[in-house]
C-alpha positions as CSV (number, residue, x, y, z in Angstrom):
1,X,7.8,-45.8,15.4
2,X,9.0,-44.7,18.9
3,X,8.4,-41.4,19.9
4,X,13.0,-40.7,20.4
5,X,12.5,-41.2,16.6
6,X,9.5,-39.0,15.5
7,X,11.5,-35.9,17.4
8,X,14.4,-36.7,15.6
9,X,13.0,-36.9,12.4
10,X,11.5,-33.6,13.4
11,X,14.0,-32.0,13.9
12,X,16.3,-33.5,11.3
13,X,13.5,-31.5,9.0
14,X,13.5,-28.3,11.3
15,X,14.1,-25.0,8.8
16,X,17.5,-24.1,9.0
17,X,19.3,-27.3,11.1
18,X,21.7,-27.4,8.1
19,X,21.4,-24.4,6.3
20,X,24.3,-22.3,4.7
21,X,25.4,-19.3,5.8
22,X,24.4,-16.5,3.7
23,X,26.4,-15.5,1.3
24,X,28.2,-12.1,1.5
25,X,26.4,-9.3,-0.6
26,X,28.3,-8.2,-4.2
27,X,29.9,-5.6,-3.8
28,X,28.6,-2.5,-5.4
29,X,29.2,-1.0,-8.1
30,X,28.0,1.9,-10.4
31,X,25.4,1.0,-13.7
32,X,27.3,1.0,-17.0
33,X,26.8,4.7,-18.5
34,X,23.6,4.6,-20.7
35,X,24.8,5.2,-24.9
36,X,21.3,6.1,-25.7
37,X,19.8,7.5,-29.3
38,X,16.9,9.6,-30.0
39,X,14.6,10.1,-33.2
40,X,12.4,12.4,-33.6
41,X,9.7,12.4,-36.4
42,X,8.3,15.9,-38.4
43,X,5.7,15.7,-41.0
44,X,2.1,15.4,-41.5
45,X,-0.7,13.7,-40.9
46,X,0.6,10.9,-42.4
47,X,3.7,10.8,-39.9
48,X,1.2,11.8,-37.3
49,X,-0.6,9.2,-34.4
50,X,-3.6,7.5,-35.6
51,X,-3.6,8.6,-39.3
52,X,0.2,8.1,-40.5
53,X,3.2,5.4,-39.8
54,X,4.8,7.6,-37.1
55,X,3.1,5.4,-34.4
56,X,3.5,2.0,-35.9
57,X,7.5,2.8,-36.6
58,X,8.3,3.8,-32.8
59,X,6.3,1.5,-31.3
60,X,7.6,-1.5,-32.9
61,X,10.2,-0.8,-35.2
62,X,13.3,0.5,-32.6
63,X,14.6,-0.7,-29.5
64,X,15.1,0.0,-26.1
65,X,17.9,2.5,-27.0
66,X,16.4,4.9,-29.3
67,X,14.1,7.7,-27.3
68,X,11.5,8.2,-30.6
69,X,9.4,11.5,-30.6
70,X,6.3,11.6,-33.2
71,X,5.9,15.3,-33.7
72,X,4.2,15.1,-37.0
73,X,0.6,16.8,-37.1
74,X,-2.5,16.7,-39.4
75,X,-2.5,19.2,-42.3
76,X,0.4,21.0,-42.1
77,X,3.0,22.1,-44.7
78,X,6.5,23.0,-44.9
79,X,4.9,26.4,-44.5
80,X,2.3,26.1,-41.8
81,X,4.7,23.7,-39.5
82,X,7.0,26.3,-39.3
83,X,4.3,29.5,-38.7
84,X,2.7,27.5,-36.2
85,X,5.5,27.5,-34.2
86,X,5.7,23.1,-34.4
87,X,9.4,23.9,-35.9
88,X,10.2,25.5,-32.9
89,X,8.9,22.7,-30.5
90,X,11.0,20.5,-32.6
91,X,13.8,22.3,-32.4
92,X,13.9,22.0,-29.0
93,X,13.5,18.7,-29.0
94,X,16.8,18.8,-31.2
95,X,19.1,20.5,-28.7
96,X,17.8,18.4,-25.6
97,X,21.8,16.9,-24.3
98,X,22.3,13.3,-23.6
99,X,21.9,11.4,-26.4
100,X,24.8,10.0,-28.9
101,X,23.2,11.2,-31.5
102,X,19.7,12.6,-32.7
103,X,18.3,11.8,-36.1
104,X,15.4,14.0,-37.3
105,X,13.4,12.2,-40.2
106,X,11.2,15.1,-42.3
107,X,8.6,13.9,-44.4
108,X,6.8,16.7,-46.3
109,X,4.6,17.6,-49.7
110,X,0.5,16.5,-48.9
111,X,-0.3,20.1,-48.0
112,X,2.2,21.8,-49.6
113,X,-0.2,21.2,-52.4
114,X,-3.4,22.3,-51.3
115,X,-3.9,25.3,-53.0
116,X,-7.2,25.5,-51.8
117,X,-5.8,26.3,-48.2
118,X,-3.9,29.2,-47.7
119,X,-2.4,28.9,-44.9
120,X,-1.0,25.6,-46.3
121,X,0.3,25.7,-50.0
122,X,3.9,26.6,-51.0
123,X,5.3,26.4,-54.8
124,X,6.6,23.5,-55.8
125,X,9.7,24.5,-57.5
126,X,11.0,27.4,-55.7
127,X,9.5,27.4,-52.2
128,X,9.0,24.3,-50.7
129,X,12.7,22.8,-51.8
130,X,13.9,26.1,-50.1
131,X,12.0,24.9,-46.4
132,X,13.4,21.8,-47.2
133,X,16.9,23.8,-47.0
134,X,16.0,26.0,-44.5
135,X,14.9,23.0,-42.4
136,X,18.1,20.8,-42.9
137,X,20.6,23.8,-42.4
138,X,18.6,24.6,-39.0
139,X,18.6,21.2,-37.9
140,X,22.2,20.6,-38.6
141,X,23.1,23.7,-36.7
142,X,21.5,22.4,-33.4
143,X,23.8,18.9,-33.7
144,X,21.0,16.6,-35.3
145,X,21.3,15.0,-38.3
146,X,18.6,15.9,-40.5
147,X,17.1,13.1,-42.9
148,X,14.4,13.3,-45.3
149,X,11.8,11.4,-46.6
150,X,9.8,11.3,-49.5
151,X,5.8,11.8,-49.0
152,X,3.7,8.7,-48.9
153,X,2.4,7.8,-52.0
154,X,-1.7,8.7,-52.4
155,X,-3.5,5.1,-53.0
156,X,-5.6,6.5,-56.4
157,X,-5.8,5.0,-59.4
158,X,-6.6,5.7,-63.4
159,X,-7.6,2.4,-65.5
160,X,-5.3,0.3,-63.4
161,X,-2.3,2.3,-63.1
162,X,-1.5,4.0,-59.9
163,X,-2.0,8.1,-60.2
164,X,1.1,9.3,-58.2
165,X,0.1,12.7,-57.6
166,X,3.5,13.6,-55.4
167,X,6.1,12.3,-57.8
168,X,7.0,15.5,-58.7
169,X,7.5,16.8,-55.2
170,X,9.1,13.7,-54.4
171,X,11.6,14.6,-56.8
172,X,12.0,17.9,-55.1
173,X,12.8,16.1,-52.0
174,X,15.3,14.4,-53.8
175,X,17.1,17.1,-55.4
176,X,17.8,18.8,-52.1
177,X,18.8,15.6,-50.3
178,X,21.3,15.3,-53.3
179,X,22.6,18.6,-52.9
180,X,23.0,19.2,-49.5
181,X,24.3,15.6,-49.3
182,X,21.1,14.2,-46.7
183,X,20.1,10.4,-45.9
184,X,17.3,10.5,-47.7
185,X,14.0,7.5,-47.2
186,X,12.3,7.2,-50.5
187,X,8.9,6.4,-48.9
188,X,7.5,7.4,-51.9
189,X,8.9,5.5,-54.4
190,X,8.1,2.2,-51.9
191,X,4.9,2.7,-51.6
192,X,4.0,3.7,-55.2
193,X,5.3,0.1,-55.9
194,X,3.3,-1.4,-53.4
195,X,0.0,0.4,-54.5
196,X,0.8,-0.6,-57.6
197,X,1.3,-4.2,-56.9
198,X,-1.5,-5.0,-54.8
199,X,-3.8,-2.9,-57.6
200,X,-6.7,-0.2,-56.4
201,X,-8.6,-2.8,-54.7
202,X,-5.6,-4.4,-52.7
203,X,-4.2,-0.7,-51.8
204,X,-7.7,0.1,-50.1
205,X,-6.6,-2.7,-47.1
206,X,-4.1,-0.1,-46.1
207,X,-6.9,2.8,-45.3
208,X,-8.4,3.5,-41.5
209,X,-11.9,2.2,-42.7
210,X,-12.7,-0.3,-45.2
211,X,-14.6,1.5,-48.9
212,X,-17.9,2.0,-49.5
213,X,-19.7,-0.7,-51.9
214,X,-19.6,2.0,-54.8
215,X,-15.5,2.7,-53.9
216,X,-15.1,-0.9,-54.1
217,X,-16.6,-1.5,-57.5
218,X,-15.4,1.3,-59.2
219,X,-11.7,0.3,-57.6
220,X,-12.4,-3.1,-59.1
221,X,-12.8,-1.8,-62.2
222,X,-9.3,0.6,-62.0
223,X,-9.8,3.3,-61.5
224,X,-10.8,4.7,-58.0
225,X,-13.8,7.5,-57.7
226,X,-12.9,10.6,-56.2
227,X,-11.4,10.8,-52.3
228,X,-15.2,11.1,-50.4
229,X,-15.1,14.3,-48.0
230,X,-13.5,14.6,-44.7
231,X,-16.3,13.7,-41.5
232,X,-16.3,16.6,-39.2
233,X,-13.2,16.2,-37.1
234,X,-13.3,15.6,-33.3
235,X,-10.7,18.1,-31.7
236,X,-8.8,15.8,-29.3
237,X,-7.5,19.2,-27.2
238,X,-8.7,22.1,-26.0
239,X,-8.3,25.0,-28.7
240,X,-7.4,22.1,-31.6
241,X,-11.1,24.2,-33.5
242,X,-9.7,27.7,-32.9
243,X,-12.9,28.4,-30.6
244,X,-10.9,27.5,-27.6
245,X,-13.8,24.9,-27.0
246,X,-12.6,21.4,-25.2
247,X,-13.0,18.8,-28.0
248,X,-14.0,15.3,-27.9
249,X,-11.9,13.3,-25.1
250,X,-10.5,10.1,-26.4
251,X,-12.0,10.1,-29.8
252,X,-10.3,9.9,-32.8
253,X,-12.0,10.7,-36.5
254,X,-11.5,7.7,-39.0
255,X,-11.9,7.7,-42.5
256,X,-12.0,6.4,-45.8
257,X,-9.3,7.7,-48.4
258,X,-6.5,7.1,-50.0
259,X,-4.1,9.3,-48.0
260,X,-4.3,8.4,-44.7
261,X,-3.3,4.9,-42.6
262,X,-5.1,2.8,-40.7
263,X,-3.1,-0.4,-38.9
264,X,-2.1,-2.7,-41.6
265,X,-1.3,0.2,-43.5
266,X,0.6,2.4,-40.6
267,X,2.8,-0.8,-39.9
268,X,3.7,-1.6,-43.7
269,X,5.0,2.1,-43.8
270,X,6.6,2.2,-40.9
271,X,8.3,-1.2,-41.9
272,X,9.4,0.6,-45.6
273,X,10.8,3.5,-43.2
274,X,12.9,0.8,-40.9
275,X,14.3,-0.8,-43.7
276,X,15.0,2.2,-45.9
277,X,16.4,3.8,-42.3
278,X,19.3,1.1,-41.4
279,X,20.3,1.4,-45.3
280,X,20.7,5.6,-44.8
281,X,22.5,5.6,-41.4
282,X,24.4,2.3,-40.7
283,X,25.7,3.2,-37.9
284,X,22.1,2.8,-36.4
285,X,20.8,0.0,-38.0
286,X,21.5,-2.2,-34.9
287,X,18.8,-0.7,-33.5
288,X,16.0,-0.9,-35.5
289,X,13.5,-3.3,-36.4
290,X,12.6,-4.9,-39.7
């Protein structure tokens, strides 16, 4: 090939020879206004991270336009939430502007049953459906909309019937949502139907640790042995003990019962909590997750 060629074709292939002009920038113009929602969640250690289905349910069960806030904590009560001063934080929480709405699920009744902690127990009948008022007129004063849940069901069982030891309390929860006129989730009753589907053996799946041989035998026979005692706990913060004393960083205590959650059971709740959710408060349900 002669060399007049070789620079032509070099050139012909020169970046740019025939090359558009660039095109003219968009003009611009401001984002569309956000229209976002918040949730926040109150309740116990089964709401709570790492124990309960108040991780699972904002982590995979809203979308990108619900802010959700897990404010539930281990061991607390109607009673002790409040005395605390958690209510308050939540409160807070409630009255922060810029959302079209804030929806503030309240799940309740574990500890308000311990009567072997005093800080803890309230009456069944009289006191804790009165926080449950209390709690729904504050929340309504600050704008939010309160809604309330029913406790998770315990996972223990008597000769092959489930032992629903917060029935009663769930009924409390009930009552008030029917009087006061409140979404209510019936957590409860979903996951006492569950238990009892899957059968004492099946339920333990939904636990942070798998049973003990002996919990697993007597299970298979129906009926569970009792709940085996709490490990010491690792206090994640500084003070979590009451000694003031920095606990353990980045552990987490797990455990064996039939209270608490581990994954397959946080994300089964949370899914009950979706579902039961969109049915409460349509105007929502867009934005949640099955």
């Amino acid at each position: 090939m002669k060399a007049s060629h070789l620079a032509l074709l070099a050139a012909l292939a020169a970046p740019g020879l025939f090359a558009q002009p660039a095109a003219a920038p968009a003009e611009r113009i401001d984002a569309p206004k956000l229209d976002p929602y918040k949730i926040i969640l109150v309740g116990d250690s089964t709401t709570a991270p790492h124990s309960g289905w108040g991780g699972a349910f904002c982590a995979h069960h809203v979308k990108w336009k619900i802010a959700c806030l897990n404010l539930g904590r281990g061991a607390r009560s109607t009673r002790s939430y409040r005395s605390e001063g958690a209510w308050d934080v939540a409160l807070n929480e409630m009255r922060v502007s810029g959302y079209q709405a804030t929806y503030v699920l309240i799940q309740m009744g574990h500890n308000d049953q311990a009567r072997h902690k005093p800080e803890r127990w309230t009456e069944e009948t009289t006191e804790f459906p009165d926080n449950l008022r209390r709690v729904v007129k504050e929340t309504r004063a600050t704008g939010a909309v309160p809604i309330l849940v029913t406790p998770l069901s315990r996972r223990e069982f008597k000769s092959g019937a489930l032992d629903n030891t917060l029935a009663s309390w769930s009924g409390q929860v009930r009552k008030v949502a029917a009087e006061l006129k409140v979404p209510l989730i019936d957590l409860n009753a979903r996951s006492a139907q569950f238990a009892q589907k899957v059968g004492p053996v099946g339920a333990m799946a939904l636990a942070q640790l798998p049973p003990s041989a002996a919990e697993k035998a007597a299970a298979a026979k129906g009926t569970t042995l009792p709940p085996p005692p709490s490990p010491p706990a690792a206090a994640e913060d500084t003070g979590e003990r009451g000694d003031k004393k920095p606990g353990a960083r980045g552990h987490i205590t797990l455990k064996f019962d039939y209270t608490h959650l581990g994954p397959e059971g946080a994300e089964l709740a949370a899914a009950m909590i979706a579902d039961e959710l969109a049915t409460a408060v349509p105007e929502i349900a867009g934005l949640l997750i099955p």
